[in-house]
Phi, psi and omega in degrees: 000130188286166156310119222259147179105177184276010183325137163032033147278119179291137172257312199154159169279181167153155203262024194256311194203136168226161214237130158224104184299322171277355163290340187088016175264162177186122172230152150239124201046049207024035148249158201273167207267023196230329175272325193276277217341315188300308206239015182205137153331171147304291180315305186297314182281008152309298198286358190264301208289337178265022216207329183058036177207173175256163191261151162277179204298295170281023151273333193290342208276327205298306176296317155330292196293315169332292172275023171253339179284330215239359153355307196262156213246171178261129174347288189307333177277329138336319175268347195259328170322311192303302224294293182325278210317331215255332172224027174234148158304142131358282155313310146328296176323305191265002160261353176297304166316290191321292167340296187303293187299022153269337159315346173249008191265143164308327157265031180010223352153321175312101198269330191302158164277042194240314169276344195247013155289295189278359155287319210279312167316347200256300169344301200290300203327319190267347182256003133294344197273298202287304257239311185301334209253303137279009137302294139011281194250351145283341158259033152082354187245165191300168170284137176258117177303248180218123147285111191285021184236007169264174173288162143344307162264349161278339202264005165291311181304330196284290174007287186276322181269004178065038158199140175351110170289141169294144180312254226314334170263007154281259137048291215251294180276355153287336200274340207279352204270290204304307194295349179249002147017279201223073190237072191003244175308035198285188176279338184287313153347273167300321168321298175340300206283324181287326179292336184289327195292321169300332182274347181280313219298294170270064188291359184258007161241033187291151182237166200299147173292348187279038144276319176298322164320293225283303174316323181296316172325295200269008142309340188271300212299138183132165194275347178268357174269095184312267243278000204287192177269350210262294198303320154307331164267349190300020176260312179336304170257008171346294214263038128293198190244125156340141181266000000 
């Protein structure tokens, strides 16, 4: 009886990113995953996994002011937080956000790839927003906004706890950043990859690209997913409803 699952299946090729799990390996766009931890931001490997290159100096600033510009969540997903909090998972939480806030991108409908860059960017830019914002407001405390003079991971930490992150645990969780990126065929992936393949395939039942996200989202979700946050975190959230 064969293995159950994508074992030793080609799913597709690609040049972004590879894994040899039993060596213990990860590259990305062939650097091994031990030099940018060391040595590249989150932002820059945002701009590496989407670019198949690393940015010069005036892409990383270009993309920095982008996603600090795109940070802040649109009202309607704001009045919709008490509610998420008060009867959702995390994982819930985010795939309902997600879902929602395409009704709000600027770049609606807009297929060039040019647009579906700056979706993929408004994505990375809001979800730390939406994850600090409902901690927050299911543990009783005020919402913090986004500082626009922090990193991709410092200005999360100030989020969820309000007050200056120490570099080093900014620091720790940008690297924490960078190593989960990316780990080429997983499930939320491959979810991903099939919803996207559909919406090119049928372009006249086309859907928001924020559906592969959302879908990728709910490949994690769930008790059998050992590593998700959801399954990590449950004494937090106990009184939630399943999802």
């Amino acid at each position: 009886m064969s293995d159950k699952g994508l074992r030793e299946v080609i799913a597709a090729q690609t040049n972004i990113s590879d894994i040899d799990g039993a060596a213990g390996r990860l590259w990305y766009v062939g650097y091994e995953i031990e030099d940018l931890a060391r040595n590249a931001s989150f932002e820059e490997v945002i701009y590496l996994l989407h670019n198949l290159e690393l940015p010069t100096r005036a892409e990383l600033e270009k993309l920095n002011r982008f996603l600090v510009r795109e940070r802040e969540l649109h009202p309607f997903l704001a009045r919709m937080m008490p509610t998420l909090a008060q009867n959702t998972s995390p994982m819930s939480m985010l795939r309902t956000s997600v879902s929602a806030s395409s009704a709000f991108d600027p770049d609606g409908w807009d297929e060039s790839p040019e647009a579906e860059y700056r979706k993929a960017m408004r994505l990375i830019a809001e979800t730390p927003t939406l994850i600090a914002t409902f901690d927050r407001v299911r543990t009783g405390r005020e919402v913090i906004p986004p500082d626009p003079g922090l990193s991709h991971a410092a200005n999360f930490l100030w989020m969820l706890h309000g007050q200056e992150p120490d570099p080093d645990d900014a620091d720790v969780l940008d690297t924490t950043f960078v190593l989960y990126a990316d780990h080429t065929m997983n499930a939320s992936t491959f979810t991903a990859r099939i919803i996207a393949k559909r919406h090119r395939r049928w372009p006249r039942r086309s859907t928001s690209r924020r559906t592969p996200r959302r879908t990728s989202g709910t490949a994690l979700h769930g008790r059998r997913r050992s590593s998700d946050s959801d399954t990590r975190c449950t004494p937090r959230w106990t009184h939630a409803r399943p999802c």
